[in-house]
N, C-alpha and C positions, 0 to 999 in steps of 0.2 A: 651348687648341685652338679655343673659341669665338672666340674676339678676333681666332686667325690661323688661318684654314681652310685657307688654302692652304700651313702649315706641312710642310716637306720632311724635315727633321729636329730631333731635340733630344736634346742632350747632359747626361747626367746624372753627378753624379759617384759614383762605387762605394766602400764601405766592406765592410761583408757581405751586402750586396745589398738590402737591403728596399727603400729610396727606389728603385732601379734598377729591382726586380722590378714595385713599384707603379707609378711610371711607363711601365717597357716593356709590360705589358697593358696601363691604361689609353688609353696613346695607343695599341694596336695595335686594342681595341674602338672608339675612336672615330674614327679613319683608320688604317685598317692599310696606307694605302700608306705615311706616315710613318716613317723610318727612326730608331729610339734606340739611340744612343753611348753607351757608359760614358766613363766618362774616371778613370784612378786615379792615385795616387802611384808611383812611380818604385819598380821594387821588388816591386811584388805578382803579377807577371804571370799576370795575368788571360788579358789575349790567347793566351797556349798554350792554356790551359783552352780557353778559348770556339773555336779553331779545330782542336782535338783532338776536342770536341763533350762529353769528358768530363775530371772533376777533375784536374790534373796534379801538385796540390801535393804535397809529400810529407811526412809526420811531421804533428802536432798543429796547430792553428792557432796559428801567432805573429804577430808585429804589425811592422810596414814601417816602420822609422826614418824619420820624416817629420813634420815640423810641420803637416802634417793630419789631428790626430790623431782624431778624429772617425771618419774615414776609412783605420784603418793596419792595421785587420784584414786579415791577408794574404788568408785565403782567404773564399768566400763560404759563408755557411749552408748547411746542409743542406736547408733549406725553400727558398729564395730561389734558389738554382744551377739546378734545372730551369725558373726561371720565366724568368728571364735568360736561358738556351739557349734557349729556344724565340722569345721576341719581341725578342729585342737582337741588334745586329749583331755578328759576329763580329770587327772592326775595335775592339780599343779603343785609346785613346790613353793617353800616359802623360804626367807632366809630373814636373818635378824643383822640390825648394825653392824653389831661387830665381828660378824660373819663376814657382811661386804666389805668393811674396812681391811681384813684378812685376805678376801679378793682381789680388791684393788693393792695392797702392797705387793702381793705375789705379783699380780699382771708387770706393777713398775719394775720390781725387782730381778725377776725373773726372767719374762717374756721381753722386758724392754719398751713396754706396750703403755699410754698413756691412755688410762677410760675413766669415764665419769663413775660414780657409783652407782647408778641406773644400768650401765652395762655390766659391773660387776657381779649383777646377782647372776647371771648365768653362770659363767666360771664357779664361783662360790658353790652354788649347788653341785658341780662336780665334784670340788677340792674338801665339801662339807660330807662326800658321800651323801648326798640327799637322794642324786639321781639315779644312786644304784640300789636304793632301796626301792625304787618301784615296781614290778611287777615286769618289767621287761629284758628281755635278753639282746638288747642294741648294743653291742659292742663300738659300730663307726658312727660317734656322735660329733654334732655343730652344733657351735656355741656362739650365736649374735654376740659381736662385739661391738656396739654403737656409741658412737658421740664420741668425745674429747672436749666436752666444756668441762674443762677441768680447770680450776682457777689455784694454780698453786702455793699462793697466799692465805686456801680456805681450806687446805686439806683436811677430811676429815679428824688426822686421826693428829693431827698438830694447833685444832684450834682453843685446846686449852693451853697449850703453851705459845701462842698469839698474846691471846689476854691475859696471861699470867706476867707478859715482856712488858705491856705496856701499864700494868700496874704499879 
């Protein structure tokens, strides 16, 4: 937020909320005109929650069949859910597999940048146009790049032909 003052939004991506809740305060203490976006896995619908204002999920918390696994906890914490209601938009985006898998090549290929596919759903939403479909006119956005437990023996988009080697 130092480096880009003039930052309009930034897209974080959601698992059980902590990275979400600590980013959507601290960027609302340091510009609270600043808008933060979850972005999650295809699957956990968050966005009912957050536009009902209260929890929607129903039964125990399970996990969002999805290669971001970091990120597959369906529902968010008990501690983390009021803090995300209050400083995050009620807009999230969702992205699907092989959406992220499209993100995370771009990020390696491209950027030169090595991220898990939990951080790829933010990039993805940009590069899917997700994020310009929403209702905002944020031209200077940030995009949460976190982790690099990236295990490059499991990459996503090479482990059928892992098992196809050793068959």
């Amino acid at each position: 937020m130092q480096q880009v003052p003039e930052l309009e939004a930034v897209i974080v991506p959601v698992g059980g909320g902590g990275l979400a809740a600590g980013i959507s305060l601290a960027t609302k203490l340091v510009s609270p005109k600043t808008k933060v976006y979850m972005v999650e896995p295809l699957g956990k619908e968050l966005g009912k929650s957050m536009k009902a204002g209260r929890r929607m999920w129903e039964g125990p918390p399970a996990r969002v069949n999805t290669i971001a696994d970091s990120i597959a906890r369906q529902q968010l914490g008990e501690i983390t859910w009021p803090i995300v209601l209050k400083y995050a938009e009620n807009d999230v985006l969702s992205v699907t597999d092989e959406e992220i898998i499209e993100g995370m090549k771009f990020a390696f290929q491209t950027m030169k940048v090595v991220i898990e596919s939990a951080s790829a759903t933010g990039l993805t939403a940009l590069l899917q146009h997700k994020f310009q479909h929403l209702r905002t006119s944020a031209k200077n956005v940030g995009v949460i790049l976190c982790g690099g437990n990236v295990d490059l023996d499991q990459l996503p988009w090479q482990t059928n032909l892992s098992s196809n080697k050793e068959a």
